[in-house]
N, CA and C of each residue as an Amber inpcrd file, in Angstrom:
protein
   453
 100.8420000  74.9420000  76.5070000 100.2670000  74.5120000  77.7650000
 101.2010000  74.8480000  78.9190000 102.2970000  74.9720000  79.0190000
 103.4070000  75.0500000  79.6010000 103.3770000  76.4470000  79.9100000
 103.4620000  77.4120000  78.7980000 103.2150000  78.8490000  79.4950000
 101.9260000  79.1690000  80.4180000 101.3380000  78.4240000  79.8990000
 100.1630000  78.5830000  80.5490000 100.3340000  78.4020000  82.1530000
 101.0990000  77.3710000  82.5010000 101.1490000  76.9030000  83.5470000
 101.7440000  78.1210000  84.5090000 102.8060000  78.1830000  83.8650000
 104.2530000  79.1050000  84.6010000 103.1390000  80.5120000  84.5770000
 102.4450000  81.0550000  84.0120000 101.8010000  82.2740000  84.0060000
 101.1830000  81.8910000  85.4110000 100.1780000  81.2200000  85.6380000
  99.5940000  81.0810000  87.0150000 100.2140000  80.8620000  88.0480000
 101.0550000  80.1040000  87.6450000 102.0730000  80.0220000  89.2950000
 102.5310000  81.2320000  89.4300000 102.9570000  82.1030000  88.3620000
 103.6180000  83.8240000  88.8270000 102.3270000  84.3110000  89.3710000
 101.3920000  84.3580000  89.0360000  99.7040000  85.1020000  89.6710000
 100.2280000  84.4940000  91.3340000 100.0890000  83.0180000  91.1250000
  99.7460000  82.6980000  92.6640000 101.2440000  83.2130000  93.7600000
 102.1260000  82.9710000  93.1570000 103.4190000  83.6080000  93.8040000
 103.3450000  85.0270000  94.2420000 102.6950000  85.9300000  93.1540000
 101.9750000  87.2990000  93.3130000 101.0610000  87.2420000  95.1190000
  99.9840000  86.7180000  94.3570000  99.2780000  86.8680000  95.4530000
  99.7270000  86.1300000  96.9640000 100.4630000  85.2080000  97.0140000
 101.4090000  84.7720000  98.1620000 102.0280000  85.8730000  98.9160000
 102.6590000  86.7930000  98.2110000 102.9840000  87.8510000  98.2100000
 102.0450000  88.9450000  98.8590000 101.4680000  89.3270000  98.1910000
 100.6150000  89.6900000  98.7480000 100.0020000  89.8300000  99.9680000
  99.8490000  88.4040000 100.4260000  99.4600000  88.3640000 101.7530000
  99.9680000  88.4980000 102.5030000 101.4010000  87.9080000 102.5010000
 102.9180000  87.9890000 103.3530000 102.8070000  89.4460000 103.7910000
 102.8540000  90.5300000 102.5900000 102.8710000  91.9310000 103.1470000
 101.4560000  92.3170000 103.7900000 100.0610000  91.8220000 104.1620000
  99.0940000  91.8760000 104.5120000  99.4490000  91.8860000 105.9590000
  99.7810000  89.9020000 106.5780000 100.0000000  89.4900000 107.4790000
 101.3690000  90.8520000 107.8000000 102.2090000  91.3810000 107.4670000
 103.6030000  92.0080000 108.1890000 103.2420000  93.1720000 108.6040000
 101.7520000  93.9280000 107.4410000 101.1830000  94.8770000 108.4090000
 100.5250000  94.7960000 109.2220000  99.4940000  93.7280000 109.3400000
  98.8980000  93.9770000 110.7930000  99.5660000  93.3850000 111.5660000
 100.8650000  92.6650000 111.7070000 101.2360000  91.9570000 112.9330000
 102.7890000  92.2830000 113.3120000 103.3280000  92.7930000 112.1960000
 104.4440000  93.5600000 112.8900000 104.4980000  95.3130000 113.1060000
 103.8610000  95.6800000 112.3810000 103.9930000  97.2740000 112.4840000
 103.5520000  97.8570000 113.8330000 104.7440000  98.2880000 114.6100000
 104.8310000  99.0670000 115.8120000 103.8280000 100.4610000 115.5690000
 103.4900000 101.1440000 114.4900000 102.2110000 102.1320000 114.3250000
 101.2150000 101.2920000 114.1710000 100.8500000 100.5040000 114.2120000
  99.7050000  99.6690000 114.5860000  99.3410000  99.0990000 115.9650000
 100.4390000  99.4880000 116.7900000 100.2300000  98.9760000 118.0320000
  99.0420000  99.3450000 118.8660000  97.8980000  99.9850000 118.4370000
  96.5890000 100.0080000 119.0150000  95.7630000  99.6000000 118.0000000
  95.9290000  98.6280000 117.8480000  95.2520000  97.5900000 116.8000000
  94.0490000  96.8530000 117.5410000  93.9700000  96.1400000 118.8230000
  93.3660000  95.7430000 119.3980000  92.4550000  97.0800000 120.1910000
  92.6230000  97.5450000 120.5020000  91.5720000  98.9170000 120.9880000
  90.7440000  99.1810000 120.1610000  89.6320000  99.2300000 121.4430000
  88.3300000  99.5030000 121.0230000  88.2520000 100.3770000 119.5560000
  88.9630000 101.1290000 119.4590000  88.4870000 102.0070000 118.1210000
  88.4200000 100.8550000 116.7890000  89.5700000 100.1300000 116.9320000
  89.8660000  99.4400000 115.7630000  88.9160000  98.2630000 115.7850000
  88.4260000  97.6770000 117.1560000  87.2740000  96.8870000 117.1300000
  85.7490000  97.4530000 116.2200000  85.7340000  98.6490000 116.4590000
  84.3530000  99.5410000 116.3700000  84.6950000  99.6980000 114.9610000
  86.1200000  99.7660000 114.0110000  85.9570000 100.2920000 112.5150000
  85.5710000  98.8730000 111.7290000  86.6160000  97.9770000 112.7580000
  86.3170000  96.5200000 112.1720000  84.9120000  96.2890000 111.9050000
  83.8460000  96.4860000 112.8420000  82.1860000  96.3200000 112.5980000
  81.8140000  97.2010000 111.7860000  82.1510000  98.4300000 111.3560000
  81.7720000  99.7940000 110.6270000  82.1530000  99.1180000 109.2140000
  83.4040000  98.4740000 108.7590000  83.6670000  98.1290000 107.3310000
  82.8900000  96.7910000 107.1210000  82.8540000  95.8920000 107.6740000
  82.1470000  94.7090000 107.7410000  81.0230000  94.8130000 107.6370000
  80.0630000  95.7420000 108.1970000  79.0210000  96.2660000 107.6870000
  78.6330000  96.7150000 106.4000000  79.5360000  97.9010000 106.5560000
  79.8370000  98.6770000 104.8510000  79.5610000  97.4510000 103.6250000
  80.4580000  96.5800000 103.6740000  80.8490000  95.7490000 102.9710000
  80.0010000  94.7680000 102.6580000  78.8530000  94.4090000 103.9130000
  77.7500000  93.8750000 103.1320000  76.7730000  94.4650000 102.7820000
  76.5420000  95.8030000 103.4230000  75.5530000  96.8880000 102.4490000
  75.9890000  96.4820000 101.3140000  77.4540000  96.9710000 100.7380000
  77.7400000  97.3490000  99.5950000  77.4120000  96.1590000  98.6160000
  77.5250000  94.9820000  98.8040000  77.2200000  93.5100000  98.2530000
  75.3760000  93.8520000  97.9550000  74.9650000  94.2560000  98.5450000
  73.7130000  93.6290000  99.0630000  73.3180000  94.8710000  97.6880000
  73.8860000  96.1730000  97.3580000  73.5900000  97.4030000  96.3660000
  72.7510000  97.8950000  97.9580000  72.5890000  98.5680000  98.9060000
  72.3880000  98.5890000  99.7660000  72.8710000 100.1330000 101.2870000
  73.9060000 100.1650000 100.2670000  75.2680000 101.2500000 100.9330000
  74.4360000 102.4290000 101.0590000  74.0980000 102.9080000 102.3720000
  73.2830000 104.7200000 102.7500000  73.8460000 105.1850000 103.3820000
  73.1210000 106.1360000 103.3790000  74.3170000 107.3700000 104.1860000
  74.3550000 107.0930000 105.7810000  73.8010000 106.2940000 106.0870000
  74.4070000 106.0480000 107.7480000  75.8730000 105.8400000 107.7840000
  75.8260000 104.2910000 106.3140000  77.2530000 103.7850000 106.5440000
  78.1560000 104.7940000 106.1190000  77.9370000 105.7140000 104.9980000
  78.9940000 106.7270000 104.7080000  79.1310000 107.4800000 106.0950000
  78.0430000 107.9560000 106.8220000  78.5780000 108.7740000 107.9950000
  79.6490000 107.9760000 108.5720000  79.4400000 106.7080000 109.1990000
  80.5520000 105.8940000 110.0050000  81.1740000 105.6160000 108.9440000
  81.4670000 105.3400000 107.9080000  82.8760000 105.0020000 107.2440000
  83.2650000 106.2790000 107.3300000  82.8490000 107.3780000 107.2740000
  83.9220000 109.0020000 106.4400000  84.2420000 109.1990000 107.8620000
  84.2800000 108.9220000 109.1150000  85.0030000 109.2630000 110.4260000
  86.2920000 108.4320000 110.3810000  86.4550000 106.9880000 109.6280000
  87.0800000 106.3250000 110.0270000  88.8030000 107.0150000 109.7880000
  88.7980000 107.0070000 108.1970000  90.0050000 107.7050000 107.6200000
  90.6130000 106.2440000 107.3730000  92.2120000 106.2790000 107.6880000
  93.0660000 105.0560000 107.7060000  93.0930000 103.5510000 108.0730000
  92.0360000 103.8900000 109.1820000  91.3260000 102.8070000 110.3390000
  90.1940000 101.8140000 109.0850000  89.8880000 102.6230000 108.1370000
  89.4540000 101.8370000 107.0570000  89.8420000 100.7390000 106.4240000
  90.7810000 101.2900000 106.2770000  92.0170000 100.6600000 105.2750000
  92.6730000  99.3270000 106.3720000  92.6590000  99.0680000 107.5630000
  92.9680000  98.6240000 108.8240000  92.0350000  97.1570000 108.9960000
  91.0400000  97.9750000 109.0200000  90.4600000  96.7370000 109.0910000
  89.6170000  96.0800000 107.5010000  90.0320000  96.9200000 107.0890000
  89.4190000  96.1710000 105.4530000  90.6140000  94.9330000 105.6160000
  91.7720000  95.2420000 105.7340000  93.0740000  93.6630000 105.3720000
  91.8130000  92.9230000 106.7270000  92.0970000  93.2250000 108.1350000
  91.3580000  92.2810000 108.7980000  90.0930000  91.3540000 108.3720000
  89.5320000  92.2350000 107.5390000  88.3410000  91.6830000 107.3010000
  88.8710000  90.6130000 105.8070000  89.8660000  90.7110000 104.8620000
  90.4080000  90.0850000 103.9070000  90.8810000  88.8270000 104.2840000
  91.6260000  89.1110000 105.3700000  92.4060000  87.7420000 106.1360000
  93.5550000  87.6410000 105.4850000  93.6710000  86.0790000 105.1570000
  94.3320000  85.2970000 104.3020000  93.5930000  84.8720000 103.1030000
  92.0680000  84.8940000 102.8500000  91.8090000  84.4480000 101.8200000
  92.7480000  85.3960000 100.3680000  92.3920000  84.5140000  99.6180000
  92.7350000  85.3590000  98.0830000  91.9770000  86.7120000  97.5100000
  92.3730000  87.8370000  97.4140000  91.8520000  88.9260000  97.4020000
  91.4040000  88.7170000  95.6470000  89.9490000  89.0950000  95.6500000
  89.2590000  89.5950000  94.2360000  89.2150000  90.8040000  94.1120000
  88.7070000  90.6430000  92.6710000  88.6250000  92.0860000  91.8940000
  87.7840000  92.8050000  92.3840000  86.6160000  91.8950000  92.9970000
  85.5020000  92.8530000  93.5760000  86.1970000  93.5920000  95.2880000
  86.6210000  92.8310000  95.9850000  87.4710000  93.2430000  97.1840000
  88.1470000  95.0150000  96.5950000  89.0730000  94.4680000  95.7250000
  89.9030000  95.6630000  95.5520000  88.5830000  96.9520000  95.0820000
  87.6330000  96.3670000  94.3970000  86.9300000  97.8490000  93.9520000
  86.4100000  98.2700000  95.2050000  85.7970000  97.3190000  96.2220000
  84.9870000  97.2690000  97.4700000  86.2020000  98.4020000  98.2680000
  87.4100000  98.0870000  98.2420000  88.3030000  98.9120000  98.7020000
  88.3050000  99.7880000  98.3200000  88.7370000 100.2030000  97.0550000
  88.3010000 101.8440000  96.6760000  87.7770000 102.3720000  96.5840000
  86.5970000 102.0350000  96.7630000  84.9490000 102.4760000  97.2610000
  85.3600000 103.0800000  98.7700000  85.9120000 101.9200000  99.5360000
  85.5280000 102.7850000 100.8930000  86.9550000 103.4490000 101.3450000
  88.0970000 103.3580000 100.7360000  89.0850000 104.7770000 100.8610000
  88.6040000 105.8840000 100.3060000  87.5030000 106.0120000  99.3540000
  87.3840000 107.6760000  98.6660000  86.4140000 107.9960000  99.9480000
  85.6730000 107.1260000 100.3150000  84.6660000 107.2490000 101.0720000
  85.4140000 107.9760000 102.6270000  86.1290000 106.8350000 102.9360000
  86.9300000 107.2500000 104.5240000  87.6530000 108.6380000 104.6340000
  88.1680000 109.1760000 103.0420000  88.7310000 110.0110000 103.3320000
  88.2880000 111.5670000 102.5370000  87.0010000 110.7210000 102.5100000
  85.8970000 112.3560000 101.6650000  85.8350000 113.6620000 102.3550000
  85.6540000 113.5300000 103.6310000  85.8350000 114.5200000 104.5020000
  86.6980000 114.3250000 105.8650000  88.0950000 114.8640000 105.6690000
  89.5100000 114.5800000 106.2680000  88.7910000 115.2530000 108.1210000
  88.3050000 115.8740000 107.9330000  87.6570000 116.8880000 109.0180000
  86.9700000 116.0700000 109.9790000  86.1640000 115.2780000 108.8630000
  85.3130000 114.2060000 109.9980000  86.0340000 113.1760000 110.6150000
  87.3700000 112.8810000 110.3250000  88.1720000 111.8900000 110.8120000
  88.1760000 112.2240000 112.5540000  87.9110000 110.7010000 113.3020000
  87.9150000 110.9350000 114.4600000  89.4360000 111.1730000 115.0530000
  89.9860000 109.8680000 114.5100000  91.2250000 109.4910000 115.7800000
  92.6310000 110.6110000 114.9800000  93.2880000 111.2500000 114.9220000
  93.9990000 112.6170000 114.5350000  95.2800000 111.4200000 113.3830000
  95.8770000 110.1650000 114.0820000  96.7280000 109.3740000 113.4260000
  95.7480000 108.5970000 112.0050000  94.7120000 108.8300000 112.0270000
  93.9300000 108.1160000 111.0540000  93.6860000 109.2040000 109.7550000
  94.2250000 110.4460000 110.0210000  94.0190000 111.3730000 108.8590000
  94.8560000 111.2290000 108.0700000  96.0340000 110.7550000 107.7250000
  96.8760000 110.1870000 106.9060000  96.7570000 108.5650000 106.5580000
  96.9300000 108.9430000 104.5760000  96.7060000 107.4400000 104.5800000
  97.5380000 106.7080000 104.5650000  98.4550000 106.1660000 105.6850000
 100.0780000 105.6230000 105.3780000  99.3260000 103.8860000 105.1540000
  99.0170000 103.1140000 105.3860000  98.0410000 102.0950000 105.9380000
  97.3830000 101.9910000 104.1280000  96.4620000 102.5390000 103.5840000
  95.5090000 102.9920000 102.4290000  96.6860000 102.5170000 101.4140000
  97.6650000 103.2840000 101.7810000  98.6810000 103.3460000 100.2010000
  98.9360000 102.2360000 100.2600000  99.5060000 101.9660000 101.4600000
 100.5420000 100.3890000 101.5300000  99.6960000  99.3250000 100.6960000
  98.3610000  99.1810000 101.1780000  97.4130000  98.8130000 100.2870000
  97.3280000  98.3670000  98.9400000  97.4280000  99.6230000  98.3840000
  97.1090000 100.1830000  96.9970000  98.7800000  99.7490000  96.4300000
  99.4510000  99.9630000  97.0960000 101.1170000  99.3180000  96.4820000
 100.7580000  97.4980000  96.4300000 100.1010000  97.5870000  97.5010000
 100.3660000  95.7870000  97.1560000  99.2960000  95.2340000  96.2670000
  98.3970000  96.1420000  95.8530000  97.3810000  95.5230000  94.7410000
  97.7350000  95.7490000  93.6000000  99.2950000  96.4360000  93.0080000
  99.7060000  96.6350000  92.0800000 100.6160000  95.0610000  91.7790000
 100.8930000  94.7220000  92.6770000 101.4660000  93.3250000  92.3890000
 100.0680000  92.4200000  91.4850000  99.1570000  92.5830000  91.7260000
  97.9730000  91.4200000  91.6150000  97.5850000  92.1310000  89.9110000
  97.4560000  90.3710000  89.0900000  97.2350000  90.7600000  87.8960000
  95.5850000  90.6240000  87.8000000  95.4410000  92.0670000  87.3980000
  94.1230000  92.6660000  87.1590000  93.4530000  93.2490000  85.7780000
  92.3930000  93.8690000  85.7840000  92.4160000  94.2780000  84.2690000
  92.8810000  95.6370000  84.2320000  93.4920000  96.3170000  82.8600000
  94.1720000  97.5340000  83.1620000  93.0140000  98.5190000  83.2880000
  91.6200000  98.6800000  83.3810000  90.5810000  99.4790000  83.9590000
  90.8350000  99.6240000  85.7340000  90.7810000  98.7870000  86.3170000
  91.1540000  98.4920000  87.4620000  92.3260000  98.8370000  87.9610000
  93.3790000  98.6620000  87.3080000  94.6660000  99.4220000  87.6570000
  94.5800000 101.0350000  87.5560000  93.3350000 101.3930000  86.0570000
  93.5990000 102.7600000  86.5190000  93.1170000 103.5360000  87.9930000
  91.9410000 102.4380000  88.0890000  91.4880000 103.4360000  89.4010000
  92.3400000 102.8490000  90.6550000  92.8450000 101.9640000  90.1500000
  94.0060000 102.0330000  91.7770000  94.7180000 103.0070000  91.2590000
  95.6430000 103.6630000  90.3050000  96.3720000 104.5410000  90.4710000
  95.2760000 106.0130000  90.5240000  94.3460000 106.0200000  90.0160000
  93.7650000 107.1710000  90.4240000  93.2200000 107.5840000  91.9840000
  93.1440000 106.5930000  92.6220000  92.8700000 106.4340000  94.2080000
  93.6950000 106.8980000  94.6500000  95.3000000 106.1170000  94.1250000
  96.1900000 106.4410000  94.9730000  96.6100000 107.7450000  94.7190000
  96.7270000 108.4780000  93.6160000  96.6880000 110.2100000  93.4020000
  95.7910000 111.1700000  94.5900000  94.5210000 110.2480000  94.5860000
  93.4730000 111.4920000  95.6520000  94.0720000 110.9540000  96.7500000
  94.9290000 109.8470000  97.0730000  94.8800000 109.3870000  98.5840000
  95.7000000 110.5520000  98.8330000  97.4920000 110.8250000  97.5990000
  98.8640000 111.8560000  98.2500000  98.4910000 112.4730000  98.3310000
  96.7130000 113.3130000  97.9000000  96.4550000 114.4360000  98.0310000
  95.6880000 115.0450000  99.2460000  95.6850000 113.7680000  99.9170000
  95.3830000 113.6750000 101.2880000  96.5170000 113.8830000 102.5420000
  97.8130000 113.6270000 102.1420000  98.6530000 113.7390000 102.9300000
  99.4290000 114.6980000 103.7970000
């Protein structure tokens, strides 16, 4: 019973974690400093959208048009849209759904700093902390392969 215990408190210490590096990217990173501009307002509604298409089985190609402009700005406001709550398994797939998506066609990216996924990875590093099933880990590491191949 005892391991049992100490196993979950490491999960929740994990995911504490987690967020800490969530909250340090959007609120300290000086390359984020047009965080509040309109663009990042406009991706914020573009994933929030996405995201309940995608719930709903729902996801068309409108939203792929506005998600595949976004690029990095994806990845940006997906944490915004996460918050502080506790990130699920479905979140993280919901995420790698819309990084293959944001960065399917690098060309269509609007804003020129959003064609790299520096933002995406950081991401994908901190969902390696979170205990998941190892199916799920592969496609975070397979994400994160097509993301360097974006770089």
């Amino acid at each position: 019973m005892r391991a049992k215990y100490s196993l979950e408190s490491r999960d929740a210490e994990k995911i504490r974690n987690v967020a800490v590096l969530f909250a340090a990217l959007l609120f300290a990173s000086p390359t984020l400093s047009w965080c509040q501009s309109a663009d990042l307002l406009d991706a914020q509604a573009i994933v929030h959208r996405a995201l309940v298409q995608i719930a709903k089985g729902a996801y068309n190609s409108e939203n792929e048009k506005q998600v595949r402009r976004l690029g990095d700005a994806a990845a940006v406001a997906f944490t915004k849209e996460i918050g502080n709550r506790q990130v699920k398994w479905t979140d993280i797939e919901n995420f790698l759904f819309l990084v293959h998506e944001a960065f399917a066609t690098p060309e269509a990216i609007q804003n020129q700093r959003d064609r790299k996924p520096k933002t995406s990875l950081f991401v994908l590093r901190s969902f390696d902390c979170l205990p998941v099933a190892s199916e799920l880990k592969r496609s975070i590491a397979d994400t994160r392969v097509f993301l360097e191949g974006r770089q």
